[in-house]
Backbone as CSV, one residue per row, in Angstrom:
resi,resn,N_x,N_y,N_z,CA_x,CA_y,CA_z,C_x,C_y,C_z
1,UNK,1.237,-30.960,46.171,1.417,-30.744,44.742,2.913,-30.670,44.423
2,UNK,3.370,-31.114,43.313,4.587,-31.481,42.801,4.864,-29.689,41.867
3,UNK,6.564,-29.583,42.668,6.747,-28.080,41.840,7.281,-28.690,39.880
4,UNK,6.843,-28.111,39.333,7.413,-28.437,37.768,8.656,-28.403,38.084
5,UNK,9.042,-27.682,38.280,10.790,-27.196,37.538,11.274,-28.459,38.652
6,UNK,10.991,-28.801,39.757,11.973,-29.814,40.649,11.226,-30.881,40.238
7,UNK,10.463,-31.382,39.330,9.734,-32.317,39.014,10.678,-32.740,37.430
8,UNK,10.819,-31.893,36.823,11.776,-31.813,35.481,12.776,-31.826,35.526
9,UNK,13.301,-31.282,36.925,15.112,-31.184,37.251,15.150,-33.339,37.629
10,UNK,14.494,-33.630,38.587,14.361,-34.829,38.974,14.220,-35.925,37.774
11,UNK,13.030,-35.709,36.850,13.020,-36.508,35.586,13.931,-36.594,34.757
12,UNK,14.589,-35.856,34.523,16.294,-35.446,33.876,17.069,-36.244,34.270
13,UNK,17.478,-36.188,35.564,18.647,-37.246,36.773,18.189,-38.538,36.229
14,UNK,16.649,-38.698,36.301,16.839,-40.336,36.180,17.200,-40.731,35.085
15,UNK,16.495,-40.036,34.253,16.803,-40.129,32.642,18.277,-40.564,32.268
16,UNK,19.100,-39.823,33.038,20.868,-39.831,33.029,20.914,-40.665,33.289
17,UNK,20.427,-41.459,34.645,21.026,-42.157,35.168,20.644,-43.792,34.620
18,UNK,19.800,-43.850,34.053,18.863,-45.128,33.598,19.999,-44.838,32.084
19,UNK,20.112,-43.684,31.503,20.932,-43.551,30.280,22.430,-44.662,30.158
20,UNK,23.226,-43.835,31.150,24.585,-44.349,31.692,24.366,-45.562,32.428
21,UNK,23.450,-46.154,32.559,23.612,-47.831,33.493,23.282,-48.325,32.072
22,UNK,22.934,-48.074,31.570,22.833,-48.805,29.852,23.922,-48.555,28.579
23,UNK,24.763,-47.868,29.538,25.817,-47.004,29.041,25.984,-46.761,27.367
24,UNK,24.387,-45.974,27.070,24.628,-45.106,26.052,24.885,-43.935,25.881
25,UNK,24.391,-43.423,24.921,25.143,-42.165,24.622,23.883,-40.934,24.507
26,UNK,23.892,-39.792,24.428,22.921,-39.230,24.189,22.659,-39.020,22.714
27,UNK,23.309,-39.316,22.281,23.249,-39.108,20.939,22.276,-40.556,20.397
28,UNK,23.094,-42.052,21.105,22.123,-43.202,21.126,20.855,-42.753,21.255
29,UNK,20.792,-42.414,22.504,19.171,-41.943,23.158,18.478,-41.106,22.301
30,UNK,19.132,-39.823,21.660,18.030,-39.210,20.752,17.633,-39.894,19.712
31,UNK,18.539,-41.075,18.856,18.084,-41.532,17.847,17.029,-42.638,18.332
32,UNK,17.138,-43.584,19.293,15.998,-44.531,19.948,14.562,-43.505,19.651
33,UNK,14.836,-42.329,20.244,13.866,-41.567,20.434,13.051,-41.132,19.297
34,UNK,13.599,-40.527,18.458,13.187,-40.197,16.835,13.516,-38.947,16.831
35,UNK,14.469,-37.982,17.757,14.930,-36.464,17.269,16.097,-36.773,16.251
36,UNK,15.760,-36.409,15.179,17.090,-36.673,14.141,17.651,-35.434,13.815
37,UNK,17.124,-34.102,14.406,17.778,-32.865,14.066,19.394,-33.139,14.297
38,UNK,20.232,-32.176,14.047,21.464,-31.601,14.198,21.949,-31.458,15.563
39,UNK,21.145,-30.937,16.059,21.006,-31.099,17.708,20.596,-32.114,18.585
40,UNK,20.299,-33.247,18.152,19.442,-33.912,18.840,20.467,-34.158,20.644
41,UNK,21.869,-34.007,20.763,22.406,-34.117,21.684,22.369,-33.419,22.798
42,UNK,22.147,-32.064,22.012,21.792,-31.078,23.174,20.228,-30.895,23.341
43,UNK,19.639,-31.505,22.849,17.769,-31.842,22.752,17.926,-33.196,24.561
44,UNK,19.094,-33.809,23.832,18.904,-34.879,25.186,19.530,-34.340,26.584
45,UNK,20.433,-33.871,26.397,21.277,-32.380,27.159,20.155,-31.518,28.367
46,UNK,19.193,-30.971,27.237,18.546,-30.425,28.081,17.073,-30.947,29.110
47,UNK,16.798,-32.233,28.512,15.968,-33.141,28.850,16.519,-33.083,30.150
48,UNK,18.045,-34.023,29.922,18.651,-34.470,31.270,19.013,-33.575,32.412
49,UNK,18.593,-31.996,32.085,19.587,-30.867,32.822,17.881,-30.100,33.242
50,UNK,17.120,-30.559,33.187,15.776,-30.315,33.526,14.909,-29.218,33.013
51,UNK,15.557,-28.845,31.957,15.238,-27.636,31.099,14.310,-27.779,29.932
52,UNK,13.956,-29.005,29.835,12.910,-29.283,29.188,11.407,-30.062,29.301
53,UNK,10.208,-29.352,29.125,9.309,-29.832,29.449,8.140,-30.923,28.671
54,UNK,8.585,-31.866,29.178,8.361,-33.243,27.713,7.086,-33.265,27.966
55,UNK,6.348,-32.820,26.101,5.187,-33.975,26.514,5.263,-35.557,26.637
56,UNK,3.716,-36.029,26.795,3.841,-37.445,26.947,4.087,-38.382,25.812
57,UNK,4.287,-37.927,24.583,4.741,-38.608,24.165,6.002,-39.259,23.799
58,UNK,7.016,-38.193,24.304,8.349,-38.033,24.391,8.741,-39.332,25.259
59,UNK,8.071,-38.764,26.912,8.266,-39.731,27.950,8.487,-41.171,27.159
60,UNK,7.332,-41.256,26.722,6.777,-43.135,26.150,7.615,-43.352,25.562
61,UNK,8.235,-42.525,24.500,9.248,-43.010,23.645,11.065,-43.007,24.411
62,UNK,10.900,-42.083,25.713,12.403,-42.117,26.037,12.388,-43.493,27.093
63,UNK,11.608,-43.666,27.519,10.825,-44.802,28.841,11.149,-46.313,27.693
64,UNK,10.807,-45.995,26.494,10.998,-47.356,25.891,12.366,-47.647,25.352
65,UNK,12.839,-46.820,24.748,14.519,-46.823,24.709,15.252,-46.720,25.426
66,UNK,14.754,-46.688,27.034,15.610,-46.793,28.151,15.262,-48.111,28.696
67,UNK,13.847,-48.925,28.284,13.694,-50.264,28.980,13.267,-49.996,29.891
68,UNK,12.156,-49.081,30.010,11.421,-49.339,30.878,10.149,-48.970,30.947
69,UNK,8.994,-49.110,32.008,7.834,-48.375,31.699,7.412,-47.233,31.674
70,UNK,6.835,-46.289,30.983,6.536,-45.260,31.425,5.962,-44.307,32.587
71,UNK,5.125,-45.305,33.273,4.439,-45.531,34.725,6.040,-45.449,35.840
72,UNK,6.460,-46.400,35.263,7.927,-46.240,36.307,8.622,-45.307,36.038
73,UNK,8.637,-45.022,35.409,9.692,-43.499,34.748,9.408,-42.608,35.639
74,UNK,7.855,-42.233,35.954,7.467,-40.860,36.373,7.667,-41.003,37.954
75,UNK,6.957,-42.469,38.444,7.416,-42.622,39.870,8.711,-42.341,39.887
76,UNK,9.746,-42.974,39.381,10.850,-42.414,40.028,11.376,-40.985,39.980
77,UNK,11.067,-40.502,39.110,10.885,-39.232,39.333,10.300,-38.324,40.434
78,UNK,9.268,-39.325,40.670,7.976,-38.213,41.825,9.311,-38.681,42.631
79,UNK,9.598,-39.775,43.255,9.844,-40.314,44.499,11.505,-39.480,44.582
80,UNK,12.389,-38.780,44.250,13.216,-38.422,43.673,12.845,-36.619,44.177
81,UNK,12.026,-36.369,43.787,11.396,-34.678,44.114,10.986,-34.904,46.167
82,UNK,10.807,-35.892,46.155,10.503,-36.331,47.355,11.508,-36.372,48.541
83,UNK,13.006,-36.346,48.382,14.220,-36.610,49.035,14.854,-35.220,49.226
């Protein structure tokens, strides 16, 4: 069984890292996403810093503004908690 918090710390990293090879911004990323609050930077902040626990619909929508699938999103994540 997969621990949450190293499962969310891990989904975060990739998130960053799939972010910065596309070299946007978090601020890009929250608007792809649809957080339009005031915060939306530190909304992506804490995504990426594993402090936040996304539902699935979040995923779908950060997975598609990053270009990629959502299915792949999470593997790399699992595989990532795995190392």
């Amino acid at each position: 069984m997969i621990d949450k918090e190293k499962f969310q710390i891990a989904l975060g990293s990739v998130i960053r890292n799939l972010r910065e090879e596309l070299n946007m911004t978090q601020d890009e990323l929250a608007g792809k996403c649809g957080y339009t609050s005031e915060n939306k930077r530190s909304t992506i902040n804490k995504i990426e810093s594993g402090k936040s626990d996304l539902p699935a619909t979040k995923i779908v929508a950060i997975a598609k503004a990053l270009n990629i699938n959502p299915a792949e999103l999470l593997s790399m994540a699992e595989r990532k908690t795995e190392q």
